[in-house]
N, C-alpha and C positions, 0 to 999 in steps of 0.2 A: 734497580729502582725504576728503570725508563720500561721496564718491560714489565714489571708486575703495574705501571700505571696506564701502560695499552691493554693490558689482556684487561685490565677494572673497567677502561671506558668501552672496547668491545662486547663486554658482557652485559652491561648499562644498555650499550644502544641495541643488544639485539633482547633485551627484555622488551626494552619501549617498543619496538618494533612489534615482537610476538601481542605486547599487552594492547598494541591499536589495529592489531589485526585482529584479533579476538571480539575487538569490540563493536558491537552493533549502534552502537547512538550515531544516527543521519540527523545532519545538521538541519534544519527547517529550509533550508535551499534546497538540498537533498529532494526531500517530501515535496516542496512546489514544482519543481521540476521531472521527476519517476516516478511512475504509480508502482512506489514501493508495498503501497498498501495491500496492493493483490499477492505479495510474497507472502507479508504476514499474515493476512484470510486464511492462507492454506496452509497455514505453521502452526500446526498444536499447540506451541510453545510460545505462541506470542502473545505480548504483551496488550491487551486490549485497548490501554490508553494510549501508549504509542502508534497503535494501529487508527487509531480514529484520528490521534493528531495527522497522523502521514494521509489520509484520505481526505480534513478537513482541508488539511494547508494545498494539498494537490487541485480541489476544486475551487479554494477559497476565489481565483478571479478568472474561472472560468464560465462558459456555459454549461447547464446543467442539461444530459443527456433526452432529446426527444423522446417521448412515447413511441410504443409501437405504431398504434396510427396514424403518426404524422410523419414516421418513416417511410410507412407501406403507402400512406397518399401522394407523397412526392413521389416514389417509386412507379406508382401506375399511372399517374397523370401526365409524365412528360417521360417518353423514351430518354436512358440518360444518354448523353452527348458526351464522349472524350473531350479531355481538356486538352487545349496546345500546350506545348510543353511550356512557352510564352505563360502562357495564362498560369498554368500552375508553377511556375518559376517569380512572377510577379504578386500571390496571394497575398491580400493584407492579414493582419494577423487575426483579426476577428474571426474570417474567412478559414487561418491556419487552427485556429480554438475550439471553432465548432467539428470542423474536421475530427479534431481529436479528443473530442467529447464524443460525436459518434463511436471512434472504434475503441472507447472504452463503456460506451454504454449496457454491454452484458455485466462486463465487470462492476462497473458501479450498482447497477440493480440486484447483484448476487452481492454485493460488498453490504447493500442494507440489509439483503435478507439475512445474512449469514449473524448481523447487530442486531436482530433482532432475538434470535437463534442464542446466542451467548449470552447477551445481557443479563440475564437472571444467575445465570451460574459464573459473572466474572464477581472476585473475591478485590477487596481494598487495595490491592497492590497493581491489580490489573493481572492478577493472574484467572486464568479460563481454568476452567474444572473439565478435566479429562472424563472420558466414558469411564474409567473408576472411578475415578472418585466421584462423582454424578450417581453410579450404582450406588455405592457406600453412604451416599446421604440419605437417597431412598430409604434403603434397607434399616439404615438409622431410624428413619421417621416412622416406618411401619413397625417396629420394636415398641414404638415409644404409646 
């Protein structure tokens, strides 16, 4: 009895195990905190409403990425100056924000282009339509 009620709860816990490894749902801290979004951009397979949730809540209280020109004006206007290690040891966080709003500023402007690019072909579930099935609709229409 004691043994057919271990081998029940180890098979129990390494389902749970296998079925929350398996599973892709990031909690909304997840998303504020990793720009998971750029995993999903470049996953055929992703979900587009998840994809926009994990890029909203990621910039939701951030600053949003500078323009080219106001990157390249601070660039050529003032030689840049290393930071002591003091100084960048002590950044306030405004300071740590924009930082990293810069180095994801290509990411973020290929993350609109890319929404703009699927929008028409995501379906009510938030599924993207593959290069077949895109073909196949075509092909549909010009039948028709």
């Amino acid at each position: 009895m004691k043994t057919k009620l271990s081998i029940t709860l180890i098979l129990i816990c390494m389902c749970l195990i296998t079925k929350q490894g398996k599973s892709q749902n990031h909690s909304n801290k997840e998303y504020e905190r990793k720009p998971l979004w750029i995993q999903m951009m470049n996953d055929p397979s992703a979900n587009y409403f998840e994809a926009k949730k994990a890029f909203d809540l990621f910039w939701k209280n951030k600053p949003l990425p500078s323009e080219e020109d106001e990157i390249m004006g601070e660039q050529h206007g003032s030689g840049e100056k290393r930071h002591s290690f003091l100084k960048e040891l002590f950044k306030s966080k405004k300071e740590k924000q924009e930082e990293e709003s810069q180095r994801y500023a290509f990411d973020y402007k290929k993350f609109k282009h890319w929404e703009r690019l699927v929008l028409p072909y995501v379906q009510e579930d938030g599924h993207i339509l593959t290069q077949d099935e895109k073909l196949k609709l075509w092909q549909d229409s010009r039948q028709k």
